[in-house]
C-alpha positions as CSV (number, residue, x, y, z in Angstrom):
1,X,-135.3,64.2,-27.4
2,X,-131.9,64.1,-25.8
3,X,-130.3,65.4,-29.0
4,X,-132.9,68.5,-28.6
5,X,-132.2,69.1,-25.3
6,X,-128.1,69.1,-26.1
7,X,-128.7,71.8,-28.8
8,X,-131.0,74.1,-26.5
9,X,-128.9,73.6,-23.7
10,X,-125.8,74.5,-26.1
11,X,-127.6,78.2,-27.6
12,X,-126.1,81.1,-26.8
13,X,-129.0,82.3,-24.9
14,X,-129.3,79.9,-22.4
15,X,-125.1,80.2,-21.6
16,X,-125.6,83.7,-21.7
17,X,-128.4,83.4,-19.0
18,X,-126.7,81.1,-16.9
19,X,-123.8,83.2,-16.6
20,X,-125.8,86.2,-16.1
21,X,-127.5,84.0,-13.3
22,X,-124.6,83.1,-11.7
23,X,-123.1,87.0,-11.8
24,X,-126.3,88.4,-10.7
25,X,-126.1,86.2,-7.2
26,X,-122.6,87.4,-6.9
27,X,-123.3,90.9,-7.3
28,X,-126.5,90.3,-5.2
29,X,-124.2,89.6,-2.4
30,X,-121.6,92.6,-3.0
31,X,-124.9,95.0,-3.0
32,X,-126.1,92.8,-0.3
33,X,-122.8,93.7,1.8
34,X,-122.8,97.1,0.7
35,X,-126.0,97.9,2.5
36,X,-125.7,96.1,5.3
37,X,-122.1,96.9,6.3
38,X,-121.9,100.2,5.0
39,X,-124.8,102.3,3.9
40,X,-126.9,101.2,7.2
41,X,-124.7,101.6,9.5
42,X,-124.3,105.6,8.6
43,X,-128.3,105.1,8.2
44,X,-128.4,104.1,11.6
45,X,-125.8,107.0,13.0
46,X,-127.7,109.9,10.9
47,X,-131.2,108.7,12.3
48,X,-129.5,108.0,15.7
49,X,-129.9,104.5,15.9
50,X,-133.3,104.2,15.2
51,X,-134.2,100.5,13.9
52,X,-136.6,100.1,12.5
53,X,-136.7,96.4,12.5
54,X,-138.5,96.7,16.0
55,X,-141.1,98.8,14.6
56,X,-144.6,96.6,15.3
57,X,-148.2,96.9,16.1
58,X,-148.9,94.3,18.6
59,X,-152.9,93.1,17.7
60,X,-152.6,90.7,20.5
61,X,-150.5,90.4,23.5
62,X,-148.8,86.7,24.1
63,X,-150.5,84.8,26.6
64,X,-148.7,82.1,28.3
65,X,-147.2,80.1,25.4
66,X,-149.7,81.5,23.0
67,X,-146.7,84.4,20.7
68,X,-147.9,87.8,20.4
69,X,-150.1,88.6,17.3
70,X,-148.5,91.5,15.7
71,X,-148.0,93.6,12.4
72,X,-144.2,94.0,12.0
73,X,-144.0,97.2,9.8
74,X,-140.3,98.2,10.7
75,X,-139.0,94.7,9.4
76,X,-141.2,95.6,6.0
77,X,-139.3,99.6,6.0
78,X,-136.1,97.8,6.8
79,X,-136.8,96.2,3.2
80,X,-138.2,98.5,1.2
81,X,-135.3,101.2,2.3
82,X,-132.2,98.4,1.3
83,X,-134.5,97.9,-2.0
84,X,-134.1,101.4,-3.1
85,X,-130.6,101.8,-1.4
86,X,-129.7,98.8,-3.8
87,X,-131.7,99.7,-7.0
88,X,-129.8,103.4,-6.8
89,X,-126.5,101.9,-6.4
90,X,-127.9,99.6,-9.6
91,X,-128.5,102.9,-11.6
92,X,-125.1,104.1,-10.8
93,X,-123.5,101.2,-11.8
94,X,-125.6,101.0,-15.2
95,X,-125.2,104.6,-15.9
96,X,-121.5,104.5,-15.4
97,X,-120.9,101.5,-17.3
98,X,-122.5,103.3,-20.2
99,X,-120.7,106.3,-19.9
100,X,-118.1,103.8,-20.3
101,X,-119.3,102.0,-23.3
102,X,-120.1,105.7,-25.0
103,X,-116.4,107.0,-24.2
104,X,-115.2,103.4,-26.1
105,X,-117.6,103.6,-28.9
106,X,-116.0,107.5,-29.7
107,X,-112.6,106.5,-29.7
């Protein structure tokens, strides 16, 4: 069983995956950085400083040491908006690096 293991372990498919893991939580962080130190801070000076994070329903107020009961819908926006920010900046990465791959495959 060891022996099988080595040989799966050793495919090409499962280095290939592991490297593509480990690049994919690299670029998670660049895109990750992107948003949050870039893209959100124009966000937040085009909407004029709106954030949305705060954004709640409160279902019931806290009492004593009893925490408020609340729906936190700006915290979910906050996610959804850095999701599509992200996935776009995906696409334009993709659709550049095939451009690239096109230009190489003509020359």
């Amino acid at each position: 069983m060891l022996k099988e293991f080595k040989t799966f372990i050793a495919q090409g498919n499962v280095l290939d995956l592991a490297v593509g893991v480990i690049i994919g939580a690299a670029f998670g962080k660049i895109t990750t950085s992107l948003v949050e130190d870039i893209i959100n801070p124009i966000l937040g000076l085009l909407t004029g400083g709106v954030d949305f994070s705060n954004l709640k329903v409160v279902l019931k107020e806290a009492v004593g040491e009893t925490p408020e009961v609340a729906i936190r819908y700006g915290n979910f926006l906050n996610i959804v908006i850095q999701f599509l920010i992200i996935a776009w900046v995906v696409f334009l990465i993709v659709k550049a690096a095939n451009r690239f791959r096109s230009q190489e495959k003509k020359e």
